[in-house]
Every structure is written in C-alpha cells, then in structure tokens.
N, C-alpha and C positions, 0 to 999 in steps of 0.2 A: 504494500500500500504506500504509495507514493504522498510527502507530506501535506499538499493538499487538500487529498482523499480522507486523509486522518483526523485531522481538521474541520470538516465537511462532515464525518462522523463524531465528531464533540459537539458540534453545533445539534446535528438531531436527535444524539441521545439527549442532548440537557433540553430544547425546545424543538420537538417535533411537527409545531407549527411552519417551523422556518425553511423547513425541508424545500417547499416548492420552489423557494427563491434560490435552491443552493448552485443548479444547473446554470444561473448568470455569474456565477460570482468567480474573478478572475485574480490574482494578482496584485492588481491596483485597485479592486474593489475597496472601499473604508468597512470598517467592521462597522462603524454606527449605522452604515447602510442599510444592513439586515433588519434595523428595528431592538436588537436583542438590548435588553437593561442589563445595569451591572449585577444583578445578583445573576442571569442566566451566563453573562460575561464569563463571571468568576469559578459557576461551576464547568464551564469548557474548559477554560484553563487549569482546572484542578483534575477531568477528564485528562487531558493534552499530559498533565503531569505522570498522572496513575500510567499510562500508557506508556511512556517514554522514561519511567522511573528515576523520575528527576524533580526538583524542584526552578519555577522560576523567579527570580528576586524581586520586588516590587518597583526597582528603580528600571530595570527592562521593561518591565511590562505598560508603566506607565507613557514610551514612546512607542508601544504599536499603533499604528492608526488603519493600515490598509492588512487586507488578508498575503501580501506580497509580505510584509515585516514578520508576519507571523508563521511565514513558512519558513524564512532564513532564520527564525529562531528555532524552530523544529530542524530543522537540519544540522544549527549545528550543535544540538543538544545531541541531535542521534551520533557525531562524529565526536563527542564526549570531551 
C-alpha cells in the first residue's frame, strides 16, 4: 500500500462519511479540504501512527497543510 493509499485508509476508518470525496484528492489537495474537524484530524493521525508504529511530534504536525506534506511524512517515517 502505497503512502497515499494509507492515508486514504485513516481518513475512512476515523470518518466514513469522507470516503466519496477521497477519489479527488491528490497531493496538493489541503486536508481542511475534506471538511474533517480536528478531533476526526487527530484520530487519523493516531490511525497513521498505530500503522506505521511511530509517533508524530506536534511541532510536525502543526505545518501539514496539503495531503502532499502528509505523504513525505509517511515516507519518511517508513524509511525510519
């Protein structure tokens, strides 16, 4: 599963509403895009985390804006 995909899979397991929108979403999309609030935010990224058995720092996470920032940080979490 490519980081993306992964991704893509935190978003509909925490909000399954969001799902139909996930087929646009590219790269440069902003996360605020989607609609999701910060509690559904937080449990994707605690999703992202459980998955990739790591922790992200708050001072990262506070400059994702696009679903692009949030793949280079899954990648390079997966390259350790």
């Amino acid at each position: 599963m490519d980081s993306l995909d992964l991704i893509k899979a935190a978003i509909t397991a925490v909000d399954p509403s969001k799902s139909s929108k996930l087929s646009k979403v590219t790269p440069a999309t902003e996360i605020r895009e989607l609609g999701m609030d910060s509690v559904a935010t937080m449990e994707m990224v605690g999703y992202l985390e459980e998955k990739l058995e790591t922790q992200f720092s708050d001072e990262v996470m506070i400059r994702i804006q696009t679903f692009g920032d949030l793949v280079n940080l899954v990648e390079k979490s997966k390259k350790g």
